[in-house]
Backbone as JSON Lines, residues from 0, in Angstrom:
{"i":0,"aa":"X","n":[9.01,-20.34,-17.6],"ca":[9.28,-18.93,-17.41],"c":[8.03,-18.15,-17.78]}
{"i":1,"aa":"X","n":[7.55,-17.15,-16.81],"ca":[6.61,-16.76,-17.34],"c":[7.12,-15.16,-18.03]}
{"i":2,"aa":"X","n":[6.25,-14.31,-18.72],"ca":[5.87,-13.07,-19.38],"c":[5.72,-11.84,-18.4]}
{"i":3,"aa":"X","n":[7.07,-10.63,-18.95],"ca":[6.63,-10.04,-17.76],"c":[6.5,-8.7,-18.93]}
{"i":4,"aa":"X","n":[5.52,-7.98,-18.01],"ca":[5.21,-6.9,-18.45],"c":[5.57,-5.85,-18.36]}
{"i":5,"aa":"X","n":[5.65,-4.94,-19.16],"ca":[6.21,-3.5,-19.47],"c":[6.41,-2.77,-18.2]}
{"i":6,"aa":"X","n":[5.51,-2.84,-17.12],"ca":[5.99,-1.96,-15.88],"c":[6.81,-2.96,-15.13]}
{"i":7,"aa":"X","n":[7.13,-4.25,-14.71],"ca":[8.0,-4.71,-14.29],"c":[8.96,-5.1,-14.83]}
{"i":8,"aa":"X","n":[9.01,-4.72,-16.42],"ca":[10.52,-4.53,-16.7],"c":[11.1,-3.52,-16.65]}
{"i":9,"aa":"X","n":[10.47,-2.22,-16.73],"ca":[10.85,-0.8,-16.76],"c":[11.32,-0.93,-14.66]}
{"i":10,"aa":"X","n":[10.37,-1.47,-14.1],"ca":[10.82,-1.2,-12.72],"c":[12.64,-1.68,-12.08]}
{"i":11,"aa":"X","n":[12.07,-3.0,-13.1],"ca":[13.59,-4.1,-12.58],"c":[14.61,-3.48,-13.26]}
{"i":12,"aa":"X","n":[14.73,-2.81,-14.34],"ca":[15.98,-2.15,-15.12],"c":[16.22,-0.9,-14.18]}
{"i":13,"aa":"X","n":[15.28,-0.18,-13.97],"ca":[14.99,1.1,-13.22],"c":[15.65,0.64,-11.51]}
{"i":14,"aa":"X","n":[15.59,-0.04,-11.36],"ca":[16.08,-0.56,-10.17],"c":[17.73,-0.86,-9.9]}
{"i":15,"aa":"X","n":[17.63,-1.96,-10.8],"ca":[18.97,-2.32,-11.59],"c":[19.59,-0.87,-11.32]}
{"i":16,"aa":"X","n":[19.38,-0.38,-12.19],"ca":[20.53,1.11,-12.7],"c":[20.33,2.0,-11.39]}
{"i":17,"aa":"X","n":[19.49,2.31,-10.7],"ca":[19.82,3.24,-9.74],"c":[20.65,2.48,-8.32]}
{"i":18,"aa":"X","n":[20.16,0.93,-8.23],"ca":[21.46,0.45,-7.27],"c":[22.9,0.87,-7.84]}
{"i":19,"aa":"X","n":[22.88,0.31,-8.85],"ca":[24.2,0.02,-9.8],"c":[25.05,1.79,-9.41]}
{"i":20,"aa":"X","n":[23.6,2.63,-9.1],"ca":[24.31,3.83,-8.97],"c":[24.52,4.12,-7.45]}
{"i":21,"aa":"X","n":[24.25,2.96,-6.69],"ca":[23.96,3.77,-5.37],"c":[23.06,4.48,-5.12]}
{"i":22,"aa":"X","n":[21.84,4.37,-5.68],"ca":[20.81,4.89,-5.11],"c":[19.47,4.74,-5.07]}
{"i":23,"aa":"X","n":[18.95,4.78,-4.2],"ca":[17.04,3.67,-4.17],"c":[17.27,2.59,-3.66]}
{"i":24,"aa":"X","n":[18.48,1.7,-3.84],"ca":[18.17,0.69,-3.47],"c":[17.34,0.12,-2.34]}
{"i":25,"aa":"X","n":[16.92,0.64,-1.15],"ca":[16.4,0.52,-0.38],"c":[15.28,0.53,-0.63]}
{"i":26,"aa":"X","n":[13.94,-0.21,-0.61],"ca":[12.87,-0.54,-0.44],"c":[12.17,-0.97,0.29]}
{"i":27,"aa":"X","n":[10.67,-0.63,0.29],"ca":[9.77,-0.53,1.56],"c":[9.51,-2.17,1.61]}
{"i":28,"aa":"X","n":[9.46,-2.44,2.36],"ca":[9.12,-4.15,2.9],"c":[7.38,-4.04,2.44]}
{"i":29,"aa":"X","n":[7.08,-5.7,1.65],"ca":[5.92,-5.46,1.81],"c":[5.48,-6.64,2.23]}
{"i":30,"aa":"X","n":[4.22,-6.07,3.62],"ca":[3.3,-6.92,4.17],"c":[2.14,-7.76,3.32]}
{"i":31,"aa":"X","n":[2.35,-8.6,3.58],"ca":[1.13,-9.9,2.84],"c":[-0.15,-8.92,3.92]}
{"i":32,"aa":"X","n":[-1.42,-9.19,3.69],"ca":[-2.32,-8.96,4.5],"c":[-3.4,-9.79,3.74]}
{"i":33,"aa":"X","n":[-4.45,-10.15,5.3],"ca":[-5.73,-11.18,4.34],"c":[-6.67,-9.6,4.48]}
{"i":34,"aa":"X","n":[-7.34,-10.21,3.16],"ca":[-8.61,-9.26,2.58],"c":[-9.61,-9.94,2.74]}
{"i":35,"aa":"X","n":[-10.72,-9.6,3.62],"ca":[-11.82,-10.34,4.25],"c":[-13.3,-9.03,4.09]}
{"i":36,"aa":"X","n":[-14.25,-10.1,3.23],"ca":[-15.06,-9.15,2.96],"c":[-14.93,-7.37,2.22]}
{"i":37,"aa":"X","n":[-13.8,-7.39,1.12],"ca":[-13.31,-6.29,0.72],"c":[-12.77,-5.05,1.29]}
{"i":38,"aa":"X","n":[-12.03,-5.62,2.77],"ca":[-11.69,-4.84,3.09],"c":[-10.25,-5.56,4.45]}
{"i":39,"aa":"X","n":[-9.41,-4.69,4.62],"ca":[-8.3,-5.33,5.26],"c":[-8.36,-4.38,6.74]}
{"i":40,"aa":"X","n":[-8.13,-5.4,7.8],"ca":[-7.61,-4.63,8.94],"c":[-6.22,-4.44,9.36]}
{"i":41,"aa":"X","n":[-5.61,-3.48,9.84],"ca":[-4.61,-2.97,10.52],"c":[-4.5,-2.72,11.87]}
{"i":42,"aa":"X","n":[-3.81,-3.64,12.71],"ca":[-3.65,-3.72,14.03],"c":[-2.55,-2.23,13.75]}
{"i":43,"aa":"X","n":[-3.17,-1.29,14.55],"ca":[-1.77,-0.15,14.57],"c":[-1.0,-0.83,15.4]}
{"i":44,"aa":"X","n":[-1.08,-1.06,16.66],"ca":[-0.08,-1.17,17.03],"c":[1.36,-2.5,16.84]}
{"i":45,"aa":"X","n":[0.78,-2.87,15.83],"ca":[1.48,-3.95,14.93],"c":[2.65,-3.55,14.04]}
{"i":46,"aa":"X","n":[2.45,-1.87,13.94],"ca":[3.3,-1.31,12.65],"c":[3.19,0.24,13.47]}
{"i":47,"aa":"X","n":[4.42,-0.11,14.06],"ca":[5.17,1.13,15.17],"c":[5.88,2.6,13.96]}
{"i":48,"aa":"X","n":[5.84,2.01,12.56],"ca":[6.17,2.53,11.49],"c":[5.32,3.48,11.46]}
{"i":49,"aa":"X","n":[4.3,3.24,11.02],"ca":[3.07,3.85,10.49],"c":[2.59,4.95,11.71]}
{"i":50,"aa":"X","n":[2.87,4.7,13.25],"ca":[2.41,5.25,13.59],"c":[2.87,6.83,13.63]}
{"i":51,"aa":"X","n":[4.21,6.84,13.51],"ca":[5.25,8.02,13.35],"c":[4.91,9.1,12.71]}
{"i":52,"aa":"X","n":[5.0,10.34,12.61],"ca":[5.03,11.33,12.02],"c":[5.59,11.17,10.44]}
{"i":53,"aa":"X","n":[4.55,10.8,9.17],"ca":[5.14,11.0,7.83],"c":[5.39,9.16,7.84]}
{"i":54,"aa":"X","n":[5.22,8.31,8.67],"ca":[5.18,7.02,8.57],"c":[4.41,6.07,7.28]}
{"i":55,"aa":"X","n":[5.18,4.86,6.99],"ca":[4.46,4.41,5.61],"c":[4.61,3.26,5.83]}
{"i":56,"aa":"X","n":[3.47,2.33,5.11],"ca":[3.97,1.08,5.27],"c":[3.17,0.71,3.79]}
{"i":57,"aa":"X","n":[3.8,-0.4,3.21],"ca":[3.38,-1.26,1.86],"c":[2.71,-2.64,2.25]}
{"i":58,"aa":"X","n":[1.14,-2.88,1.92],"ca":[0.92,-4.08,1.94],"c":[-0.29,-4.33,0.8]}
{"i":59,"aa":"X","n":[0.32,-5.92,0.78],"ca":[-0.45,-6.66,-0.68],"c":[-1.32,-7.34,-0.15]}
{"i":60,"aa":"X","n":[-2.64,-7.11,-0.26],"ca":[-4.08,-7.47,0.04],"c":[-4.16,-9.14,-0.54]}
{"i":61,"aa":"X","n":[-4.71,-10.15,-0.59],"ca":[-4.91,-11.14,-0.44],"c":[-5.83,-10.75,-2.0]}
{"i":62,"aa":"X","n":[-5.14,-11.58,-2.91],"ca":[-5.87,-11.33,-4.33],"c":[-5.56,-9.93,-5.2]}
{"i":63,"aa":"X","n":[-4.88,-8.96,-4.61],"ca":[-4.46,-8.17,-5.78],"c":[-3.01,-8.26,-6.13]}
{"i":64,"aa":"X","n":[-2.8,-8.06,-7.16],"ca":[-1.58,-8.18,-8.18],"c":[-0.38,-7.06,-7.51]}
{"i":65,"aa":"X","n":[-1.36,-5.77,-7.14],"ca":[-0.33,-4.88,-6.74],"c":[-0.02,-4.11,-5.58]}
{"i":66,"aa":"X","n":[0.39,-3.9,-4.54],"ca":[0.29,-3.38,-3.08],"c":[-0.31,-2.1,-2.87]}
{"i":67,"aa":"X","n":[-0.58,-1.55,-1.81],"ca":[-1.33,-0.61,-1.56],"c":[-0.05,0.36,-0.67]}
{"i":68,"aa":"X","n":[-0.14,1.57,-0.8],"ca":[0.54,2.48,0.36],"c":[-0.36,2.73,1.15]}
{"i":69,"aa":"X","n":[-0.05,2.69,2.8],"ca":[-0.6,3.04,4.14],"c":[0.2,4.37,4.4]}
{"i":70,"aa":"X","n":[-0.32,5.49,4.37],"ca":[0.28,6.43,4.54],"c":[-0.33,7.15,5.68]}
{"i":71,"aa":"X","n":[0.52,7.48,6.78],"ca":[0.46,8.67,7.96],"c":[0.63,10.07,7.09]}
{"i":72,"aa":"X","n":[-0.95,10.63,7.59],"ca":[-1.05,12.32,7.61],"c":[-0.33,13.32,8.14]}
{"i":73,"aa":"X","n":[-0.27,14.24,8.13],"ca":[0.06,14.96,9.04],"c":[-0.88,15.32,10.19]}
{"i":74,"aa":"X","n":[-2.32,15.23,9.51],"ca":[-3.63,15.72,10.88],"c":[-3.72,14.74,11.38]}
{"i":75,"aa":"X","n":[-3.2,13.92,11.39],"ca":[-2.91,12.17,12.37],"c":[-4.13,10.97,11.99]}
{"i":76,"aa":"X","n":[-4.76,11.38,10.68],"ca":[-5.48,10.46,9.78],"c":[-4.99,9.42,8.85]}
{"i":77,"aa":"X","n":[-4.93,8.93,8.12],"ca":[-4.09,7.66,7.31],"c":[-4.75,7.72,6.24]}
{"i":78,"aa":"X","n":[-4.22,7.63,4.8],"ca":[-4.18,7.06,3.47],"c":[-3.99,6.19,2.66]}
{"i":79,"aa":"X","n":[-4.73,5.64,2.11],"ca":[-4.51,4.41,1.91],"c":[-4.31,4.71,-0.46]}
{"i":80,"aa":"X","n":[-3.19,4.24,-0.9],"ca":[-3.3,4.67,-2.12],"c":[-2.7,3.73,-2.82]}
{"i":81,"aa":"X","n":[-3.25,3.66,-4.23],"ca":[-2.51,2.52,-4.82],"c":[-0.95,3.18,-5.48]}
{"i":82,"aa":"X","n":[-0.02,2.7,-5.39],"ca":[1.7,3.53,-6.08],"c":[1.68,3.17,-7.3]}
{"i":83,"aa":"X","n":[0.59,2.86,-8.07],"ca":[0.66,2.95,-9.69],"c":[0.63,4.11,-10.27]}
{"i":84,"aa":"X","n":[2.03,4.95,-10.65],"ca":[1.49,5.91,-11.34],"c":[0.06,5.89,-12.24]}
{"i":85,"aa":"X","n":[-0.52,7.02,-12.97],"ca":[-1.44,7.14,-13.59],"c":[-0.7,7.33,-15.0]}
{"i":86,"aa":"X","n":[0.21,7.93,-15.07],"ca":[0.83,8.41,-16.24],"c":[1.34,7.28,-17.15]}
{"i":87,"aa":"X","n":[1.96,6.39,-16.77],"ca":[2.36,4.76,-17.48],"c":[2.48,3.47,-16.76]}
{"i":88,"aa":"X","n":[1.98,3.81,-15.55],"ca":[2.19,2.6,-14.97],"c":[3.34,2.25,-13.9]}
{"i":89,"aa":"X","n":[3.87,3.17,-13.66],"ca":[5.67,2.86,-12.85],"c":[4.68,2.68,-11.44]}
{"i":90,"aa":"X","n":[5.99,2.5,-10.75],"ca":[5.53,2.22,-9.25],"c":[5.95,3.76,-8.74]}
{"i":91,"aa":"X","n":[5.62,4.16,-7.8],"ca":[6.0,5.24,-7.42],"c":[6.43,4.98,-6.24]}
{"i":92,"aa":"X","n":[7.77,6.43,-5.82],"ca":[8.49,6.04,-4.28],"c":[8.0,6.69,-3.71]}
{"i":93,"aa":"X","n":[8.01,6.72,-2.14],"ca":[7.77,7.24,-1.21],"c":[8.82,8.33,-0.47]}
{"i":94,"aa":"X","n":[9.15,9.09,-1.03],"ca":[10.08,10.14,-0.53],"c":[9.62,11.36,0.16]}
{"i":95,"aa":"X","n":[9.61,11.12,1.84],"ca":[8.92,12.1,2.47],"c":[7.83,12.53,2.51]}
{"i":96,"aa":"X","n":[6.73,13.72,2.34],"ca":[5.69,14.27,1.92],"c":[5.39,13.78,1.1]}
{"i":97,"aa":"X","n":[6.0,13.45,-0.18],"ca":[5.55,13.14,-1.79],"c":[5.89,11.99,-2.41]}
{"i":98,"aa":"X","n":[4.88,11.46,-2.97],"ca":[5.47,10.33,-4.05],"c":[5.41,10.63,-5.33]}
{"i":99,"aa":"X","n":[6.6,10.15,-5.43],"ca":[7.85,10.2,-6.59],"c":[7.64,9.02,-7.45]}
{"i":100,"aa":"X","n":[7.29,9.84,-8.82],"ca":[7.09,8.68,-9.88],"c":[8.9,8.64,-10.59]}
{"i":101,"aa":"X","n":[9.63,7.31,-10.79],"ca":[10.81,7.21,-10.7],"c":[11.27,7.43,-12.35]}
{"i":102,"aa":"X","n":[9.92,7.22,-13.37],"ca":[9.61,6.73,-14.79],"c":[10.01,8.18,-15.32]}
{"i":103,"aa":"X","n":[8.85,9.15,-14.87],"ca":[8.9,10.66,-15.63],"c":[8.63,11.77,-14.88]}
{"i":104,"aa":"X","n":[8.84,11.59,-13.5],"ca":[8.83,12.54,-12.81],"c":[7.44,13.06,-12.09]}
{"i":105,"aa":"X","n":[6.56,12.19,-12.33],"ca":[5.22,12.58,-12.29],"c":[5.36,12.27,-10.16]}
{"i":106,"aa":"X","n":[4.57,13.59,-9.18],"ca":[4.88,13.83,-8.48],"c":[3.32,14.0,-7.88]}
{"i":107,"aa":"X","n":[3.44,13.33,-6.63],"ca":[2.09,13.46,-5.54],"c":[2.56,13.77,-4.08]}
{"i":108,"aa":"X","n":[0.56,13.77,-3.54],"ca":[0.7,14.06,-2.45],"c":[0.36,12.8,-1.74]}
{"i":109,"aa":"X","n":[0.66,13.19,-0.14],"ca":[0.38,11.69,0.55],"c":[-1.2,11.08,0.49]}
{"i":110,"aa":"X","n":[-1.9,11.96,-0.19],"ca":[-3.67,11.34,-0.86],"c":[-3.32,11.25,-2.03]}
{"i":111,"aa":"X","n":[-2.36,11.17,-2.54],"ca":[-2.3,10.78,-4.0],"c":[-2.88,12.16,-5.34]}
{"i":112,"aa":"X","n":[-2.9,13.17,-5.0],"ca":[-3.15,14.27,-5.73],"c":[-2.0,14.42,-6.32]}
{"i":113,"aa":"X","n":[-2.04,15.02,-7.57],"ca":[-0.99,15.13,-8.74],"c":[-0.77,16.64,-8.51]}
{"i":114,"aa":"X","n":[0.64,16.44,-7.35],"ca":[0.94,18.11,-7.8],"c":[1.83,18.47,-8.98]}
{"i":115,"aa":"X","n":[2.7,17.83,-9.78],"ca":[3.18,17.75,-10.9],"c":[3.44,16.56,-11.95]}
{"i":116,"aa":"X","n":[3.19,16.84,-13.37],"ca":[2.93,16.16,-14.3],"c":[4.23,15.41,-14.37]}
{"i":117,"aa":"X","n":[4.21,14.73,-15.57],"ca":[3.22,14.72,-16.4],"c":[1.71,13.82,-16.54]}
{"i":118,"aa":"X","n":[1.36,13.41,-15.38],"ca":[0.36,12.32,-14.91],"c":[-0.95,13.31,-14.56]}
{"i":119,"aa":"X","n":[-2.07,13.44,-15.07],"ca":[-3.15,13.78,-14.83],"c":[-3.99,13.67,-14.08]}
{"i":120,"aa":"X","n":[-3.72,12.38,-13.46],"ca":[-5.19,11.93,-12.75],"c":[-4.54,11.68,-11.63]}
{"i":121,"aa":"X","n":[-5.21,11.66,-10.29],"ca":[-4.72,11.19,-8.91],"c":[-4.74,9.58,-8.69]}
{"i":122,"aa":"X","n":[-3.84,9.08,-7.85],"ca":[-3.68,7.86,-7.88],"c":[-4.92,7.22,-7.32]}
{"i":123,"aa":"X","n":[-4.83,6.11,-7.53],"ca":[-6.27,5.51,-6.86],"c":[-6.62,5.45,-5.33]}
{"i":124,"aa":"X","n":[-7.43,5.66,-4.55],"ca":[-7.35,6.15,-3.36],"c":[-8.07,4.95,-2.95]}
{"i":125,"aa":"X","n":[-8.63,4.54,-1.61],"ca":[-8.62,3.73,-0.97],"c":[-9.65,3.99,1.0]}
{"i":126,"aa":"X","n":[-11.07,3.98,0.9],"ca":[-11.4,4.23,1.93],"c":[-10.89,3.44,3.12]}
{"i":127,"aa":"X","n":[-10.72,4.84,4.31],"ca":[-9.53,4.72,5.64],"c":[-10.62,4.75,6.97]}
{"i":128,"aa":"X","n":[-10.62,4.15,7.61],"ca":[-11.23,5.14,8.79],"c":[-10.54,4.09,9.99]}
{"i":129,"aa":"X","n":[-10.66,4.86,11.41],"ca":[-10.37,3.85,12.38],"c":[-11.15,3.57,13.1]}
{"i":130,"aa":"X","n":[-11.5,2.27,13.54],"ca":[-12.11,1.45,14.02],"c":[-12.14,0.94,15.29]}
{"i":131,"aa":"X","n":[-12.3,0.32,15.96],"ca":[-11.88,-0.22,17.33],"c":[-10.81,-0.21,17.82]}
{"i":132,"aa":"X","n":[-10.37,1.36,18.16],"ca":[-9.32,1.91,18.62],"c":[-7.94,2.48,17.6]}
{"i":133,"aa":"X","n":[-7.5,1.16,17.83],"ca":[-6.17,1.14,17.47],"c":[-6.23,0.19,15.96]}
{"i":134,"aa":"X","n":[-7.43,0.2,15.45],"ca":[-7.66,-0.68,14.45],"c":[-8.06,0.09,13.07]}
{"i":135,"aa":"X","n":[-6.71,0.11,11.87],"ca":[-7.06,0.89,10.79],"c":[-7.74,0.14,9.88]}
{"i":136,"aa":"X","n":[-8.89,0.43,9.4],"ca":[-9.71,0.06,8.04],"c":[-9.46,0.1,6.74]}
{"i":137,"aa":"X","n":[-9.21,-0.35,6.06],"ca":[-9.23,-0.15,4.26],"c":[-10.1,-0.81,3.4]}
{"i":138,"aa":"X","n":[-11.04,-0.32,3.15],"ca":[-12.2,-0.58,1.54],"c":[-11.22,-0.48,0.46]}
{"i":139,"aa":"X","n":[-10.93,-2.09,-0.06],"ca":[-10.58,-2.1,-1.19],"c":[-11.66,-2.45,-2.21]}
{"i":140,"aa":"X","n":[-13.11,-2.35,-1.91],"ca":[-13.65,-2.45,-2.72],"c":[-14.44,-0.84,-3.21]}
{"i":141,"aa":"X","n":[-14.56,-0.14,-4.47],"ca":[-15.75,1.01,-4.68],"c":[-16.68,0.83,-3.85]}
């Protein structure tokens, strides 16, 4: 058995209790993706999700511990952000326009800007651009 840590027990209880209530239970599917040369490609037209108005998709890069959000703009650009709160660590949801820290309320934008606390800092962001067409980019490396 291995050791789990303070944000995946706070998540799995946090989870626990809001099914238990009927609510959240639903969660974003997450895509495996390979990470090649520090950075991952996205076939758009692979993820009919993403392409939508306010569209999102979750995927775990090849070697990191924790998934990334693919987030649709509204100016029809994409975001790429890590859902670790800043404030303690929770995962944050994706509810519409904003993500929703589930822990303490701590509240963003789809670039991960902190429009309400109690979390200070913006989530970790993630260079986006598109590429050979229909092909989205992500620098997971600085």
């Amino acid at each position: 058995m291995t050791a789990m840590d303070r944000r995946q027990f706070v998540e799995l209880a946090l989870g626990a209790a809001l099914c238990s209530a009927g609510l959240g239970c639903a969660s974003m599917v997450t895509h495996r993706v390979a990470a090649v040369d520090g950075s991952v490609r996205l076939d758009l037209r692979e993820h009919p999700d993403l392409l939508a108005a306010g569209g999102s998709l979750r995927v775990l890069p090849d070697g990191f511990e924790d998934p990334v959000y693919v987030l649709a703009l509204a100016d029809g650009s994409y975001a790429a952000v890590s859902p670790i709160c800043t404030h303690r660590g929770c995962t944050v949801d994706v509810q519409g326009s904003l993500l929703v820290c589930p822990c303490h309320g701590s509240t963003y934008d789809r670039e991960g800007t902190v429009l309400e606390g109690p979390a200070e800092r913006p989530l970790r962001r993630f260079e986006t651009r598109i590429g050979d067409g229909e092909v989205l980019l992500i620098r997971l490396e600085a």
